[in-house]
C-alpha positions in Angstrom: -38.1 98.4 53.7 -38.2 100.0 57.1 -36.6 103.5 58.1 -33.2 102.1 59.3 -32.4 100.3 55.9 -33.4 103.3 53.8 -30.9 105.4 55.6 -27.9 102.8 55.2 -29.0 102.4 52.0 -28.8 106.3 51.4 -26.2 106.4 53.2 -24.5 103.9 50.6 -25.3 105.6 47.9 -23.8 109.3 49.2 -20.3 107.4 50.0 -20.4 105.9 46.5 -21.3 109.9 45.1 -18.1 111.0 47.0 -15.9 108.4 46.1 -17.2 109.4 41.9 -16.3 112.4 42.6 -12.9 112.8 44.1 -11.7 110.3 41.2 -13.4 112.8 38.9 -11.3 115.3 40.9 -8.3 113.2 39.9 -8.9 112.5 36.4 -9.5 116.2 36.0 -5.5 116.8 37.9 -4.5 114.4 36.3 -5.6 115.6 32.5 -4.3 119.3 33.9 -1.0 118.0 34.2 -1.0 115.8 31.4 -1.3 119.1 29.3 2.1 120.1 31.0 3.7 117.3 28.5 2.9 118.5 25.5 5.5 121.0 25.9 8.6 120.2 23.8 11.3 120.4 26.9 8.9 118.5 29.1 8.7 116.0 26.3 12.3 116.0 25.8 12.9 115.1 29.3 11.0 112.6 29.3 12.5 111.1 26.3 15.7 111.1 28.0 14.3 109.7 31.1 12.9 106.6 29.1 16.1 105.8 27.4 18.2 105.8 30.9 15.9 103.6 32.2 15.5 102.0 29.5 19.0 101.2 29.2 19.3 99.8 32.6 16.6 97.6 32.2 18.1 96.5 29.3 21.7 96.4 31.3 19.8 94.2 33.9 18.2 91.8 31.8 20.6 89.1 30.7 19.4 87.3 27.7 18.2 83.1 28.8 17.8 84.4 32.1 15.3 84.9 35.0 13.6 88.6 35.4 12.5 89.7 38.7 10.3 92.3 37.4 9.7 93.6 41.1 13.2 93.1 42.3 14.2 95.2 39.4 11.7 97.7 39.5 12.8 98.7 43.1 16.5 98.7 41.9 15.7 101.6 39.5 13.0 102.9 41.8 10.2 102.6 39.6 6.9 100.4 40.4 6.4 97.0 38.9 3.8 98.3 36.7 5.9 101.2 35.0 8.4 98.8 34.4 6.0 96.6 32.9 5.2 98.9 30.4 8.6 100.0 29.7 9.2 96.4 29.1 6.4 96.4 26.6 7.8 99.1 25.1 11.2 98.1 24.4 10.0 94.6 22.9 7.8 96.6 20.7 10.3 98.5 19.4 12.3 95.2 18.8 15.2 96.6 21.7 14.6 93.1 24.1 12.5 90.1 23.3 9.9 89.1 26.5 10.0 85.3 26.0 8.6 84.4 29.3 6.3 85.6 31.8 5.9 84.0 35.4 2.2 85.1 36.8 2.2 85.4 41.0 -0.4 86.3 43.1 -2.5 89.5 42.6 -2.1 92.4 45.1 -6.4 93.2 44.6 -5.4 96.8 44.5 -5.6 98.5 41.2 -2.6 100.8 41.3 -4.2 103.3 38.9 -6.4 104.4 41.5 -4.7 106.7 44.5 -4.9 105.0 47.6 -6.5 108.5 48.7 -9.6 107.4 46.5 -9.8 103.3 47.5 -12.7 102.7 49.6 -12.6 101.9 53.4 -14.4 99.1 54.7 
C-alpha cells in the first residue's frame, strides 16, 4: 500500500468513527426522551393519541377493500411506517383483521436512522 491509499483509507475509517458516533449521540437523545414517557400523563396522552388514530384508521379501512397504507398515512399525517405498526397493533388486539398485503418497491432508506446521520456519497 502506498502513502495515498493509507490516507483514504484512514480517512475511511475516521468518517465511519463520526458517523458511530453521532448515532450513538442519537440513541443516547433518544433513550433521554424515552424516559420522558414513563410518566403517567405523558403516557396517558399517548394512550389517547393511539386510540384517535386508531379509530380513523379503522374509520378508513373498509372491510373487502383496498388499503393505501401511504395514501392513508398522509391523510392522518403520520408516516407509512407508524401506520404500519399501528396496523399491527390493532390486528393484534383482534380490533381489524390485515388479510392482505401488497409489497412495492423499497425506498433503500431505513427510516429509523435521521437523515442527519445517512452517509453522503
Amino acid at each position: 500500500m502506498n502513502e495515498h491509499d493509507i490516507f483514504e483509507e484512514m480517512k475511511k475509517l475516521l468518517d465511519s468513527e463520526g458517523l458511530v458516533t453521532a448515532r450513538l449521540v442519537e440513541s443516547v437523545t433518544r433513550t433521554s426522551q424515552l424516559s420522558a414517557s414513563t410518566v403517567p400523563e405523558i403516557q396517558d396522552l399517548f394512550r389517547q393519541w393511539l386510540s384517535l388514530v386508531g379509530r380513523e384508521v379503522k374509520r378508513m379501512a373498509e372491510p373487502g377493500k383496498d388499503f393505501s397504507v401511504s395514501e392513508a398515512a398522509g391523510t392522518i399525517g403520520i408516516s407509512p411506517s407508524s401506520l404500519l405498526s399501528l396496523l399491527l397493533f390493532l390486528h393484534r388486539t383482534g380490533e381489524i383483521s390485515v388479510e392482505s398485503v401488497r409489497i412495492g418497491r423499497g425506498t433503500q432508506n431505513n427510516e429509523d436512522i435521521c437523515d442527519c446521520l445517512r452517509a453522503k456519497d
